[in-house]
DRENFI-718729 format. One line per 5 residues: number of its first residue (from 1); their letters; for each residue x, y, z of N, C-alpha, C. Coordinates in Angstrom, 3 decimals, m for minus. Atoms other than C-alpha are relative to their C-alpha. Example, Ala and Ser with C-alpha at 12.3 -4.5 7.8 and 13.67 -1.06 7.14 Angstrom:
% DRENFI-718729
1 = AS = 0.890,m1.190,0.000,12.300,m4.500,7.800,0.900,1.200,0.000 ~ m0.820,m1.190,m0.060,13.670,m1.060,7.140,m0.770,1.090,0.730
//
This chain:
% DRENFI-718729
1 = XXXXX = 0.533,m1.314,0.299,5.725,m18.688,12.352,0.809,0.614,m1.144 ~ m0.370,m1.195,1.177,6.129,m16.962,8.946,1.112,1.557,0.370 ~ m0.917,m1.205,m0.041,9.062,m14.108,9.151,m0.756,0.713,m1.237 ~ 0.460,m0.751,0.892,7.134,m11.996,6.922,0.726,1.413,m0.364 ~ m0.326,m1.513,0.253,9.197,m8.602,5.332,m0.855,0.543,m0.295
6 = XXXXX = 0.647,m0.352,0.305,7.027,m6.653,5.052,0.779,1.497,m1.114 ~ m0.370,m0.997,0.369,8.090,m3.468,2.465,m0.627,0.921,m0.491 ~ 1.118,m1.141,0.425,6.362,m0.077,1.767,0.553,0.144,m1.586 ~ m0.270,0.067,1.214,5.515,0.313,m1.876,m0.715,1.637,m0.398 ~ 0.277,m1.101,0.201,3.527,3.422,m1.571,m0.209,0.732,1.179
11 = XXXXX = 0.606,m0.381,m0.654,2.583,6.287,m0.029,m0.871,1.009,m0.314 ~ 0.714,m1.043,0.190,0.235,9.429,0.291,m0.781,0.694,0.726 ~ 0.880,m0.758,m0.739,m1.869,11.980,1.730,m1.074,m0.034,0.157 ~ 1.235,0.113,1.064,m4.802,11.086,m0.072,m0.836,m0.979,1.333 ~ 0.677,1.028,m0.599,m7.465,9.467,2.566,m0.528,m1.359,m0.969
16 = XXXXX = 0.540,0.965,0.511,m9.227,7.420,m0.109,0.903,m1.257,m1.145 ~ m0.934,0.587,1.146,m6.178,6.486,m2.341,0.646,m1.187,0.826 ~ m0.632,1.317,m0.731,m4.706,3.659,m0.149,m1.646,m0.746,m0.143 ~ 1.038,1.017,0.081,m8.143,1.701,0.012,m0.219,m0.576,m1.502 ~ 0.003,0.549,1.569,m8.435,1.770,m3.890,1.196,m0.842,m0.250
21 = XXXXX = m1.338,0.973,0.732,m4.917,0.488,m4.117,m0.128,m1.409,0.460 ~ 0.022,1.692,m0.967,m5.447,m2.245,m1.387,m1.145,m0.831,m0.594 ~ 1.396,1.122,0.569,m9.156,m3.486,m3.043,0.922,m0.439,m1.327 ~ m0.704,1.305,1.275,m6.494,m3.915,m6.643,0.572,m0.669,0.349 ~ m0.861,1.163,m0.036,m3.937,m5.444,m4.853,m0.593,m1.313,0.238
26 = XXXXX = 0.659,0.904,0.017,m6.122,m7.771,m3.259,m0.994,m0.870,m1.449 ~ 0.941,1.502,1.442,m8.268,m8.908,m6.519,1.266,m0.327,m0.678 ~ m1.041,0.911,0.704,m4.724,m9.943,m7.578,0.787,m0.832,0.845 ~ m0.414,1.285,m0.735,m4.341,m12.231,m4.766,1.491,0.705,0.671 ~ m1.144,m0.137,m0.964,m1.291,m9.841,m2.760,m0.503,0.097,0.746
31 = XXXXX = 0.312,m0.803,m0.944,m1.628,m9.229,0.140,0.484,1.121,0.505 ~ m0.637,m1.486,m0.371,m1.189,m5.941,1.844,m0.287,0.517,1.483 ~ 0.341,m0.785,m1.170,m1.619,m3.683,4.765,0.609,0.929,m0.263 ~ m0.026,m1.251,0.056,m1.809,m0.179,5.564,0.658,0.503,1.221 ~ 0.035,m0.697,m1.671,m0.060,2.063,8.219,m0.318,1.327,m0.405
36 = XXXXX = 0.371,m1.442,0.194,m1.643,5.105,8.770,1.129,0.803,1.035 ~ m0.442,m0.968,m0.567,0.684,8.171,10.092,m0.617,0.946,m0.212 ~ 0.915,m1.587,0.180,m1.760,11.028,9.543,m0.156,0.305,1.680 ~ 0.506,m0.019,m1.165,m1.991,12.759,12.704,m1.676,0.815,0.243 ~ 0.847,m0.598,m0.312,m5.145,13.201,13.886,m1.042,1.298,0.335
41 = XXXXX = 0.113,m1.628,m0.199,m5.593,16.610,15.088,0.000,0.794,m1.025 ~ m0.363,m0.726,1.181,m4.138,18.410,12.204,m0.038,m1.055,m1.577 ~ 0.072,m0.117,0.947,m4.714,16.616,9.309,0.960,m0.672,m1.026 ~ m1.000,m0.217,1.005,m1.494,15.749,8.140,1.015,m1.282,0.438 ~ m0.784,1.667,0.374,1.025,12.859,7.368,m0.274,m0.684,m0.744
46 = XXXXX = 0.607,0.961,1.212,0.863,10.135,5.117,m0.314,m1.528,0.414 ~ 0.413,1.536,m0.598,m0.678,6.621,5.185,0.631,m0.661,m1.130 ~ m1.078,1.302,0.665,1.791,3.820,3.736,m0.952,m1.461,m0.545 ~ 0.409,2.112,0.555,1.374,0.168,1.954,0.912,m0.519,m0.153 ~ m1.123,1.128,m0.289,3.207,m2.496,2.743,m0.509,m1.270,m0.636
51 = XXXXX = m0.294,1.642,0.700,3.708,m6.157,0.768,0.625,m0.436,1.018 ~ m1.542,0.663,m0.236,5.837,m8.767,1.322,1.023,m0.269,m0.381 ~ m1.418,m0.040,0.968,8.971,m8.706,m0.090,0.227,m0.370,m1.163 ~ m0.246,1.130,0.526,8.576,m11.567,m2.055,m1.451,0.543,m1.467 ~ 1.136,m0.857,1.223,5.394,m9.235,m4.111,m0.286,1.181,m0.812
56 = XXXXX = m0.539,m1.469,0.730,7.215,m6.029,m4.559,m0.287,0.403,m1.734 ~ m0.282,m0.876,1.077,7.854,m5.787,m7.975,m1.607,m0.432,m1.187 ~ 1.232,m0.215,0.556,4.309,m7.617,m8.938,m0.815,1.601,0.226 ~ 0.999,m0.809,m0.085,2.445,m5.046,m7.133,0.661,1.503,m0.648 ~ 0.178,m0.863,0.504,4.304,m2.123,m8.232,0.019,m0.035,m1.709
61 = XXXXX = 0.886,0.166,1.326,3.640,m3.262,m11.979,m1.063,0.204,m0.316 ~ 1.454,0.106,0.132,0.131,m3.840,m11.018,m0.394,1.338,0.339 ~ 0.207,m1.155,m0.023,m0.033,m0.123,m9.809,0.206,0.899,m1.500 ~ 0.097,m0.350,1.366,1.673,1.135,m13.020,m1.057,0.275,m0.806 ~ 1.337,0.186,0.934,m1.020,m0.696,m15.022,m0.756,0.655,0.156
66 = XXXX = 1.227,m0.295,m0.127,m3.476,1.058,m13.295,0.223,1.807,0.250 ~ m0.076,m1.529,0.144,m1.709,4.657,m13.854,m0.313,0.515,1.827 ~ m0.430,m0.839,m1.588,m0.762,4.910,m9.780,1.038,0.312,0.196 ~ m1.493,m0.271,0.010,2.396,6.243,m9.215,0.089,0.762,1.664
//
């Protein structure tokens, strides 16, 4: 079984802004996942993206490129 690190590269408040990031990362072959902390009720918290360690500094290049910060 894969030890996978996983490491957060972004985050935000933004409901729709994590799905856009995850459809670029994916058409460049990273993989990713999301944790959501927003709580429910109110509205509020942020939802994270996680790599694997080993894709860090591609994907936050590949964000750059695409003017995400």
């Amino acid at each position: 079984m894969d030890n996978i690190k996983w490491i957060k590269i972004y985050s935000t408040n933004q409901v729709h802004q994590p799905e856009i990031i995850k459809s670029i990362l994916e058409e460049a072959t990273i993989p990713c996942t999301t944790l959501d902390k927003k709580d429910s009720s109110y509205i509020f918290g942020e939802i994270e993206i996680y790599v694997p360690e080993q894709n860090v500094e591609e994907a936050i290049n590949i964000l750059k490129a695409n003017k995400i910060q």
